[in-house]
C-alpha positions in Angstrom: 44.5 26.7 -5.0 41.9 27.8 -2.4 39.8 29.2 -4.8 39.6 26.8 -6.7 38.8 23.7 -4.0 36.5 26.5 -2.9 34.7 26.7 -6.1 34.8 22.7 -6.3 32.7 22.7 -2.7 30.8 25.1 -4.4 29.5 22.9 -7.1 29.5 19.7 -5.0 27.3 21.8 -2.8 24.9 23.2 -5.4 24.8 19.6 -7.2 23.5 18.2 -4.0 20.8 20.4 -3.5 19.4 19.9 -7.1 19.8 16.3 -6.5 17.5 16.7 -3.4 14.7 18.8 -4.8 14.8 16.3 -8.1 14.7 13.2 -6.1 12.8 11.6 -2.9 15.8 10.5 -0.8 13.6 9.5 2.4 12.9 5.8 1.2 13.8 3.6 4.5 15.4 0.3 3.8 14.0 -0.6 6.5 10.6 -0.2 4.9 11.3 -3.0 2.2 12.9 -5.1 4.7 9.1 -5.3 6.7 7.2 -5.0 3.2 9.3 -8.4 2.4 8.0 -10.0 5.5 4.9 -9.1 5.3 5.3 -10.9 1.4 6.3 -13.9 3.0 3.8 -14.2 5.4 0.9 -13.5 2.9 2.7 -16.2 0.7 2.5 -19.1 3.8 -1.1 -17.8 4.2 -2.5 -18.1 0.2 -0.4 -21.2 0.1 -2.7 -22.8 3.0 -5.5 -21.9 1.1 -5.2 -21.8 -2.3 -2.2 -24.3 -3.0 -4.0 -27.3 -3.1 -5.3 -25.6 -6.3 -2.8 -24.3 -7.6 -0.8 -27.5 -8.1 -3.8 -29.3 -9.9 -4.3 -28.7 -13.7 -6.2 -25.7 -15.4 -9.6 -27.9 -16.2 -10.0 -29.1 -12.7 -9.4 -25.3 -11.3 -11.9 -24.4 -14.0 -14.0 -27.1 -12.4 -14.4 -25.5 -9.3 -17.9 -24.5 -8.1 -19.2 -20.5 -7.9 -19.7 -21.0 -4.7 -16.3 -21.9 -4.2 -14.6 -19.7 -6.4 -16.3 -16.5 -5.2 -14.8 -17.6 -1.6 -11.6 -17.7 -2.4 -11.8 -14.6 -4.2 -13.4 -12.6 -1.5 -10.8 -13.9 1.0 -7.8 -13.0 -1.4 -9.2 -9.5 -1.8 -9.7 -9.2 1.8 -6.3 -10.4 3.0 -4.6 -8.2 -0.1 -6.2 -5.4 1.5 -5.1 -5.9 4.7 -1.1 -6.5 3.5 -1.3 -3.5 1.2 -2.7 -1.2 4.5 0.5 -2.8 6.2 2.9 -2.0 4.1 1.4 1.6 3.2 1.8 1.9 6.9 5.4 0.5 7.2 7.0 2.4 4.7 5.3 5.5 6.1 6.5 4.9 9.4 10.0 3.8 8.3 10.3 6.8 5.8 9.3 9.9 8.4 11.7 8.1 10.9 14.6 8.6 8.1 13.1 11.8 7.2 13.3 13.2 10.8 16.6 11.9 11.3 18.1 13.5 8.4 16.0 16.9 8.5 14.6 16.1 5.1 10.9 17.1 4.0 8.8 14.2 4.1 6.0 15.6 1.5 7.6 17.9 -0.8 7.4 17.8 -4.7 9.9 15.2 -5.1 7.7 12.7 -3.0 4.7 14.4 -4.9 5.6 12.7 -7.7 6.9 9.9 -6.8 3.9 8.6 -5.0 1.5 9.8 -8.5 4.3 7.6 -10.7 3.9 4.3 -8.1 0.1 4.0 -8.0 -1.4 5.2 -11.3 0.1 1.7 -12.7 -0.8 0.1 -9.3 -4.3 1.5 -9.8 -4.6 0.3 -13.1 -3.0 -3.0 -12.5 -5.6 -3.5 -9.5 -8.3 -2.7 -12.1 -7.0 -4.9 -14.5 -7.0 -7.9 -12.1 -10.5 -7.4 -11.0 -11.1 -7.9 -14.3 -9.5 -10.7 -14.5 -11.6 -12.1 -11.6 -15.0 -11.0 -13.2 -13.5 -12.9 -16.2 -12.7 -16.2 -14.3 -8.6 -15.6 -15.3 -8.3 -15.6 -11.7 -5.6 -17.8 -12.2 -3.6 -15.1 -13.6 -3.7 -12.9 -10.6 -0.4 -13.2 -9.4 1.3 -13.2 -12.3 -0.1 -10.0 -13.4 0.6 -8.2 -9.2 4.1 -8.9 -9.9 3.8 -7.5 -13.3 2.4 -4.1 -13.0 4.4 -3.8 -9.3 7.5 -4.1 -11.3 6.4 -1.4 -13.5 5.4 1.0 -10.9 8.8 0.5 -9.2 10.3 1.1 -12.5 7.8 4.6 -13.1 9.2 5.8 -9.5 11.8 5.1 -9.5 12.4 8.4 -12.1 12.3 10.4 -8.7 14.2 8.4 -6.0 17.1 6.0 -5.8 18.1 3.9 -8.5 17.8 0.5 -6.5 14.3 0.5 -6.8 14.7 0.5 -10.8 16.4 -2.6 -10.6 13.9 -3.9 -8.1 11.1 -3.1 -10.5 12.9 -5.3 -13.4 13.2 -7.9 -11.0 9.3 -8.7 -10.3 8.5 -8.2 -14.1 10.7 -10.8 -14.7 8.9 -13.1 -12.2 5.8 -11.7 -13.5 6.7 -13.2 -17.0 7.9 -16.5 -15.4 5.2 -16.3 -12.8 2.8 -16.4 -16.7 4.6 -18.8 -18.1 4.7 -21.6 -15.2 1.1 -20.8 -13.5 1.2 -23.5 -11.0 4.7 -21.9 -9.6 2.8 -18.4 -9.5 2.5 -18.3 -6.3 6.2 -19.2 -4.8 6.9 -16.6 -7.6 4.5 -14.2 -6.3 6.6 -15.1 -2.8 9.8 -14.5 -4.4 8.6 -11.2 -5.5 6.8 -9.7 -2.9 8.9 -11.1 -0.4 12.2 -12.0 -0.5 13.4 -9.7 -3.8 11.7 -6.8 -1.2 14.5 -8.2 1.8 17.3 -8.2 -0.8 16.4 -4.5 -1.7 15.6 -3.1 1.5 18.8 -4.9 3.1 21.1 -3.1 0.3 19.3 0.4 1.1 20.1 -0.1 4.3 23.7 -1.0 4.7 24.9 1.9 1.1 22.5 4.7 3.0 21.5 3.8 6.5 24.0 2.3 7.9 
């Protein structure tokens, strides 16, 4: 009998150690908790300067002078910037902290992999909606951040938790409302970015942290 529960810790012990050099288990909720602030905020923000347009129809946006438009596009890029270096920087923060508190590897192969997954679709989704803004589609901005985000969650998610799977379906199915009601895109884009990421990073935190 003690062989055998001996054998069972064993195989409990050599299943968690594959599970740990397969999969990045450092991810903070914390980290999503912040990342969904920082959504909400950048919503209130766009709203004060771009909701007065989004509520009024696609000719009279399309009516809107170069001048104009190539404002409000510089100041979206600029204040994107700025929330991405944010979040880059709370997630980073939040995820050593776990890290260190666990003894875990921060930047092994595991993380590796998970960070190439996450931004080749975020790279080519950033791309994509530059192009849309050298197009004039800029209305279709939002819809398509929440788009390829929920896709890059979805391609990471391959080498971490499962939550963030299900987070990942979550924006691309805001992403697809977010397309098919533009002038909602943006409390969409809110939904996504911010609140969705509180939901997720509370449940991390009370199954893992707690």
């Amino acid at each position: 009998m003690d062989s055998k529960q001996e054998h069972l810790n064993n195989l409990s012990e050599i299943r968690s150690l594959m599970e740990r050099s397969s999969s990045f288990l450092s991810l903070s909720g914390l980290s999503g908790i912040t990342a969904g602030i920082i959504g909400l905020v950048t919503t209130y923000i766009l709203y004060i300067k771009i909701g007065p347009f989004m509520d009024q129809s696609a000719y009279l946006r399309a009516m809107l002078s170069v001048e104009k438009r190539g404002e409000l596009i510089i100041y979206c890029l600029i204040l994107f910037a700025i929330v991405l270096a944010l979040t880059f920087a709370a997630t980073t923060f939040f995820t050593m902290r776990k890290a260190k508190k666990k003894g875990l590897s921060v930047w092994d192969s595991s993380a590796k992999r998970l960070v190439v997954n996450l931004f080749i679709p975020l790279v080519i989704g950033g791309l994509f909606c530059v192009m849309l803004t050298i197009q004039y589609y800029a209305y279709v901005i939002l819809p398509a951040m929440l788009l390829f985000y929920g896709l890059a969650l979805i391609n990471a998610s391959k080498f971490t938790l499962n939550e963030l799977k299900w987070l990942g379906l979550s924006e691309c199915l805001l992403g697809l409302l977010a397309m098919a009601f533009v002038p909602l895109s943006l409390w969409l884009w809110g939904v996504g970015f911010g609140i969705m990421n509180i939901i997720y990073g509370a449940v991390m935190y009370y199954k893992y942290e707690r």
